[in-house]
C-alpha positions, -999 to +999 in steps of 0.1 A: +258-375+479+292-377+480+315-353+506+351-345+497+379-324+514+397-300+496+429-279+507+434-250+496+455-246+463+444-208+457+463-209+425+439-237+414+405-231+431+378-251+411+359-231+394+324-241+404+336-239+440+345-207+431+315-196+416+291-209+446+313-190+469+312-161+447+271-160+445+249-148+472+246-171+495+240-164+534+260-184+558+264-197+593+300-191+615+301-217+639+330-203+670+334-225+699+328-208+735+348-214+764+334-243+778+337-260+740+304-256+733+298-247+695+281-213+688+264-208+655+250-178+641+243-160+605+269-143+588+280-129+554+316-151+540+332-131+517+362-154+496+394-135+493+413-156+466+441-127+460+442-126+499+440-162+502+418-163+535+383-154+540+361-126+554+336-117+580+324-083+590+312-079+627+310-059+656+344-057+681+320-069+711+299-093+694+300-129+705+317-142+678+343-121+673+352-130+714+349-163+706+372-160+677+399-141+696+397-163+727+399-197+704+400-187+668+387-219+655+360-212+632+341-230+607+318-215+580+291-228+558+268-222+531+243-243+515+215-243+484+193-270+482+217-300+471+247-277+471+266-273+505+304-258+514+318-256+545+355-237+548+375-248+579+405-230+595+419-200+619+397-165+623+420-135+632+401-102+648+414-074+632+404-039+635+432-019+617+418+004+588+434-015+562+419-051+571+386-037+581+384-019+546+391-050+524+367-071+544+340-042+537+354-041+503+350-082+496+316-081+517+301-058+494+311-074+463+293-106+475+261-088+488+257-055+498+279-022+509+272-022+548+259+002+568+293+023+582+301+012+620+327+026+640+327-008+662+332-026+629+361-057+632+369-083+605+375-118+610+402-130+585+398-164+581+431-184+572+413-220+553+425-254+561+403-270+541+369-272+521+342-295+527+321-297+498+293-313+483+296-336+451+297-313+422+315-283+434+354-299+431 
């Protein structure tokens, strides 16, 4: 199988890359702790084309959103059988209204209106680049 980078040219996202970040698919957020040491865990990636970034919705004092304030390299991945993504760039921890909202707002979409949460943060993820699987570019 072959691997291929992609930047981002939001204008001209191929559409079955797209489409496989567009379909339920859950994903892992790997952060890096203090010591370098990657930390991986589940999350929800919600694709914000008119945004141009990406989304995750978490918890202020989770882990991960620490890790992402403290560093802010992040890397997030997705994969079904053959088919695999991974989106590489920047996380920002926002918690103003607005931000939190349209992360909510894109995280639905993808899978599911959350439970509310007044700790709630998102992660706006600014992509460097796509890895992706043969097929999907």
């Amino acid at each position: 199988m072959r691997v291929t980078s992609w930047q981002p040219d939001w204008a001209d996202i191929p559409s079955a890359l797209l489409e496989f970040w567009t379909e339920r698919h859950l994903c892992t957020l790997t952060t890096l702790r203090a010591d370098g040491r990657p930390h991986l865990v589940p999350v929800g990636v919600a694709l914000d084309v008119e945004q141009r970034c990406a989304w995750v919705i978490t918890n202020g004092s989770s882990r991960k959103a620490r890790h992402a304030a403290a560093d802010g390299r992040v890397a997030a991945c997705q994969v079904e059988g053959g088919r695999w993504s991974t989106i590489e760039g920047t996380a920002e921890v926002l918690s103003d209204e607005v931000s939190v909202a349209r992360a909510v707002e894109r995280y639905a979409a993808r899978y599911r209106t959350p439970k509310p949460n007044p700790q709630r943060v998102a992660l706006r993820i600014e992509v460097d680049r796509f890895l992706v699987s043969s097929g999907l570019v």
